[in-house]
N, C-alpha and C positions, 0 to 999 in steps of 0.2 A: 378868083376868090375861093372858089368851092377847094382848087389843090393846096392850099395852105391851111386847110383841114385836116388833111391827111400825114402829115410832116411834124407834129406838135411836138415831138419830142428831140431830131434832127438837127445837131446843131450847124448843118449847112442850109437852114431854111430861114437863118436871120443871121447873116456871118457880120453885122456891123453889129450887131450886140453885146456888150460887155461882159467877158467872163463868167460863168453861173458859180458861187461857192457859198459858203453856209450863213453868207450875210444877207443871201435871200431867202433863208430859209428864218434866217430873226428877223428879218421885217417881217415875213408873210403872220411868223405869230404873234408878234408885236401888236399890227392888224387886226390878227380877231380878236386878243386879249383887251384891246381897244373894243372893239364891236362888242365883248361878251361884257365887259362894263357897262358900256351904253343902254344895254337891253337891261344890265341889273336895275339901271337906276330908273326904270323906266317903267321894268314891270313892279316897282318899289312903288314910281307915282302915280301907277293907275292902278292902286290898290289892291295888286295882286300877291304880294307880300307873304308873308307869316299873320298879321294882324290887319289885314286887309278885307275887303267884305266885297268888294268888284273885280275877283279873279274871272268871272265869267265877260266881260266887257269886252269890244272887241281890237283895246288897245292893250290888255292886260294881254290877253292870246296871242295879239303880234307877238309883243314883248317876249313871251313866254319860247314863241316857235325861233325868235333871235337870239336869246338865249343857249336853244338848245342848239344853233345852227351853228355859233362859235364854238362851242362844248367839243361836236363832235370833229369839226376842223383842227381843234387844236390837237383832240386826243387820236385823229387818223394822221395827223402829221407827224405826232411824235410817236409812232407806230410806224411810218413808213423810215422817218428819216432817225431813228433812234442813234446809228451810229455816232453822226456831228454833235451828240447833246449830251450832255452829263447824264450818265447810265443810272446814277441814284435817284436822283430829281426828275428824270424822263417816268422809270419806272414806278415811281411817288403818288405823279399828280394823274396819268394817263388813265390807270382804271377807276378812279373820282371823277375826273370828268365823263367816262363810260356810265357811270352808276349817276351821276348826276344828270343829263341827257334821258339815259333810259325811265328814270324818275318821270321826269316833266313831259315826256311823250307818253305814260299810260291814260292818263285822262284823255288826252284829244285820242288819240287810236280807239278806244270808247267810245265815244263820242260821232267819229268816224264810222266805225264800225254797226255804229245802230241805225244812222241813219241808210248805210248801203242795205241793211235787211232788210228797212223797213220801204225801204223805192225796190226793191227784188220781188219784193211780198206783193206790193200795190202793184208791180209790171206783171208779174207772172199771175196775176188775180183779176189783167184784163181792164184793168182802169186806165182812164186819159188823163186824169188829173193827181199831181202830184200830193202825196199824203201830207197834212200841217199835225207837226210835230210839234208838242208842250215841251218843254224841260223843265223836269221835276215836277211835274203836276199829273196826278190822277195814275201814278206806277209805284203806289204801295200798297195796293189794296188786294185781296184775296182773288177776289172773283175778275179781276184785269178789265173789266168794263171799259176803264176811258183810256186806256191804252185800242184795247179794240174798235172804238168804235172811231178814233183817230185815223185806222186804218182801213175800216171798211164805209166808212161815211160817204167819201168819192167814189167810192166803187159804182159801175152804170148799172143801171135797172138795166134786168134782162126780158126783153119786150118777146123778141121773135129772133133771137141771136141764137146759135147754135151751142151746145154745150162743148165748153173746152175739152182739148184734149185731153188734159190729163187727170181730167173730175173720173170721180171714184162711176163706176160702172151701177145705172138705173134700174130699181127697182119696180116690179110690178105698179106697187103704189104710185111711183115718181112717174109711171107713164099716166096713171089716172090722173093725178093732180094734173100733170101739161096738160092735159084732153080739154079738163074742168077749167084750167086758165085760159087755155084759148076760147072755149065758149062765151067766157063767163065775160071775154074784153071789152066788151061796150060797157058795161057796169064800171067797170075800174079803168076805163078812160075819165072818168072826172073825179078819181081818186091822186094824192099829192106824191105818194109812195106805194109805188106797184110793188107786188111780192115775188122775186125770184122764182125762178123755178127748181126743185128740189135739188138738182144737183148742182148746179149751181152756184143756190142758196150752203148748201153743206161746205165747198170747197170755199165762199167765202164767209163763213161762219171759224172755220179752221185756218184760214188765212189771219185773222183777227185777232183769235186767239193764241195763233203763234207769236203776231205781232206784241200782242199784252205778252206774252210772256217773254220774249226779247226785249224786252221795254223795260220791266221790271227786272231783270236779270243784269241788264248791261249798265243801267241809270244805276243800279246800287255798287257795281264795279268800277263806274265814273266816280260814284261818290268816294269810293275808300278811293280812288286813285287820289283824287282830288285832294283828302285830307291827307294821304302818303306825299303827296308834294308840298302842299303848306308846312307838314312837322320837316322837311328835308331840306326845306330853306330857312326854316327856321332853327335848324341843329348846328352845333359846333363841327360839326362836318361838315358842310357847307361854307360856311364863315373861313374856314380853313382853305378850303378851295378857292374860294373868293380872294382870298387875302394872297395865296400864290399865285394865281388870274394877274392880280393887279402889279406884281412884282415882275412878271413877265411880258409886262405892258412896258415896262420902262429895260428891262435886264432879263435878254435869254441867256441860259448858261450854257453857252455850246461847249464841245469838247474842246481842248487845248487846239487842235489841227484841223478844224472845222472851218477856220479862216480862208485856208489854202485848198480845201477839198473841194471836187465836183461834185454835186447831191444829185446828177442824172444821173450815174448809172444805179444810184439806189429808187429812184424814181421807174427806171426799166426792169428793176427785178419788181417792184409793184408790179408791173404793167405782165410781167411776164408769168407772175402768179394767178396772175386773170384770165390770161393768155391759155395757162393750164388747166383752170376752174373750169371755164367754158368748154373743153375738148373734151372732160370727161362727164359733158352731160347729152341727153340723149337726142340732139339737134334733128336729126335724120328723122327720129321718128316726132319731134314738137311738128317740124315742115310739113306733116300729114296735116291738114285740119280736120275737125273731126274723129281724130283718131279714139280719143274714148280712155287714153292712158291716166289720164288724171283721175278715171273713178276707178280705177283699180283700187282694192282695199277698203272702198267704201263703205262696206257693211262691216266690218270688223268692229267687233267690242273693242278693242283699244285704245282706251279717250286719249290716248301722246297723239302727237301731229303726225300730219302722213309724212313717214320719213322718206319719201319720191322728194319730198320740197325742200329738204335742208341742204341740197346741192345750190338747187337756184337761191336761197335766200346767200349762201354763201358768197355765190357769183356776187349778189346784190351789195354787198357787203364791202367786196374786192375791187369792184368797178367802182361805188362810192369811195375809193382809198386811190382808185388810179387817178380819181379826176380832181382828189386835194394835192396829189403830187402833183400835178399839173397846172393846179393855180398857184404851189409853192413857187414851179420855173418860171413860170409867164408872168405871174401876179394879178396888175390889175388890166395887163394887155393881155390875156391868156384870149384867142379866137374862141369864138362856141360852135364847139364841135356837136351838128345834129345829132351825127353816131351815136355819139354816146350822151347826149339826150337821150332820143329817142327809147334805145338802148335800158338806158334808168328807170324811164318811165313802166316801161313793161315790166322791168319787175317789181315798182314800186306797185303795180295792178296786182302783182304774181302775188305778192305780201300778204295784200289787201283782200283780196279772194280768199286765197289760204287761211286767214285770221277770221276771215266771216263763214265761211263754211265749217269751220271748228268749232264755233258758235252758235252754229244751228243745230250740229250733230251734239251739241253740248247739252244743248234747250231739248234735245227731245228725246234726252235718257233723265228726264223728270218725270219723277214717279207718279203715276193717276193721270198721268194727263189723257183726255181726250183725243181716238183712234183722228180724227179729222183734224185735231190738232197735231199730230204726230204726221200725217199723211201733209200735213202745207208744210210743216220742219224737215222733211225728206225730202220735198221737189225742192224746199230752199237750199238743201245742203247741196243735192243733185245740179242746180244751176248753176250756184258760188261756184261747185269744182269744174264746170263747165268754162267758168271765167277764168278760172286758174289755166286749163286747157289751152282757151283764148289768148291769154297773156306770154305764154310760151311760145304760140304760134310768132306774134307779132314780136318779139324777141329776134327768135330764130331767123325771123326777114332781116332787120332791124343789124345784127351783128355778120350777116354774111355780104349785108349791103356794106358793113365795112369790112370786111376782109376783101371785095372786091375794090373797094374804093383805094388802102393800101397798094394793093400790087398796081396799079392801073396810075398811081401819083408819078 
């Protein structure tokens, strides 16, 4: 079972099989144009709409994430397989559905995205219990109170625990106060809420505050996203999209000779463009763990994205396009290749890190803000690029487990 993994693309690995030519490549879009209707009418009846008022529900979100799932199928398909398709009508609809997909993925990546800083914040702040998160409550306010106190509330009283690593260096004072706490512990043993000790107390005081301030930052960047999708389905742009969706439900326009064509070997120039992506990225040294590449750059004024990452998002890009070209050949029997699972995942991680550490280095080029709240946005940004680190590692295993797994089928 595991060698018929390795062979996906081979057309000696299923010789009773029926000829592969471009009428599996109109069913396959036939298919999602069917699935990206299903999900319209769906996220329409769970009031997710344009004039809908339960976009946040958690049938409206499926809908939404099915949505964008056929979106990008159909427009990586008609990007891998453009030659068998009408060249006007491919080139038409393709960056629409790109721009319609990317739409509807800004609110959840938000969304996403607050909630990884805000378990990063609470992990690296020493807590056991996971932070409860409002939406949309108490993250407009100046002073960030109940975003903070969301964050530091499970936080453990510090009885007789050592100070973290990476708390800011104790002062004279902070060694008086321990003295006076630990004397003073019989008193404040039948107290409900012990008081920290100073350093401690600071690193999670600055944790809170970064927290409130990522809270408020990302909850109003949810918000426009959210209203940027509702106007986006509700526009003549859309309706247009829709309306060519549903035409290509019943009537792909392939090219004249598309009938007769193979669509594998344009399936293996996919594969072979991935094949390239991957060779020119720095494998040898992700295989270090630890190595420390990913905070390269890190203090740079710069607000652009560290451009170390636009290689792998690309790879991420390209691998998502090898693996619609291979549910075009297989269809609905296409094996699951762990590989490239696996493979995907890590850099759906590599994304997600990268997008969250942007985000912290974001929040703590705000003006006035508090040295302790600046000092918990730096170990956060320092940990995200730490996971970014991570995520290449497990790549790097990940893609060389299949290159061994090829030669060895």
């Amino acid at each position: 079972m595991a060698q018929q993994h390795h062979d996906l693309t081979d057309s000696a690995a299923a010789p009773a099989a029926l000829p592969v030519t471009g009428e599996a490549l109109a069913g396959y879009l036939r298919g999602q144009a069917t699935e990206f209707l299903r999900a319209l009418r769906l996220h329409r009846e769970t009031g997710g709409g344009p004039n809908g008022s339960g976009g946040g529900t958690a049938d409206a979100v499926a809908a939404a994430r099915a949505l964008r799932r056929s979106a990008r199928r159909i427009s990586g398909s008609l990007h891998t397989f453009r030659p068998l398709l009408d060249p006007g009508w491919s080139e038409e609809i393709r960056p629409e559905l790109a721009w319609l997909s990317g739409t509807l993925a800004l609110e959840h990546a938000c969304e996403s995205r607050l909630d990884r800083l805000l378990l990063a914040l609470h992990r690296l702040s020493g807590a056991t219990t996971v932070p409860t998160q409002t939406s949309g409550t108490g993250t407009g306010s100046g002073t960030g109170t109940g975003s903070g106190t969301a964050v530091s509330a499970a936080a453990p009283t510090t009885t007789a625990a050592p100070a973290a690593p990476t708390s800011a260096p104790a002062s004279a004072s902070a060694s008086a106060s321990a003295s006076a706490s630990q004397r003073t512990a019989p008193q404040r043993a039948t107290t409900t809420a012990p008081r920290p000790t100073p350093d401690r107390g600071n690193l999670t005081v600055g944790a809170a505050k970064a927290g409130a301030l990522l809270d408020r930052q990302l909850t109003l960047a949810r918000t426009r996203a959210h209203s940027t999708a509702l106007q986006a389905l509700g526009s003549s742009r859309f309706h247009a999209v829709a309306d060519k969706v549903a035409v290509l439900a019943s009537e792909v326009p392939l090219a004249p000779h598309a009938a007769t064509t193979d669509p594998r070997p344009l399936a293996t120039a996919a594969e072979e463009r991935l094949t390239d992506a991957v060779a020119a990225l720095p494998l040898v040294t992700a295989g270090h763990p630890y190595n420390a590449e990913a905070l390269i750059h890190g203090l740079s004024p710069d607000p652009a994205p560290h451009p170390q990452d636009a290689p792998w998002h690309q790879v991420r890009l390209l691998l998502r396009l090898h693996r619609y070209a291979l549910e075009v050949l297989h269809g609905s029997d296409a094996p699951l290749d762990v590989r490239l699972l696996s493979a995907g995942q890590a850099l759906d991680r590599h994304r997600d890190a990268s997008e969250a550490a942007a985000a912290a280095a974001q929040a703590a080029r705000t003006p006035r803000i508090a040295p302790a709240t600046a000092y918990a946005l730096g170990v956060l940004h320092a940990d995200q690029r730490h996971e970014v680190e991570a995520a290449r590692y497990a790549f790097q295993r990940s893609w060389q487990k299949q290159t061994i797994g090829t030669g060895t089928s």
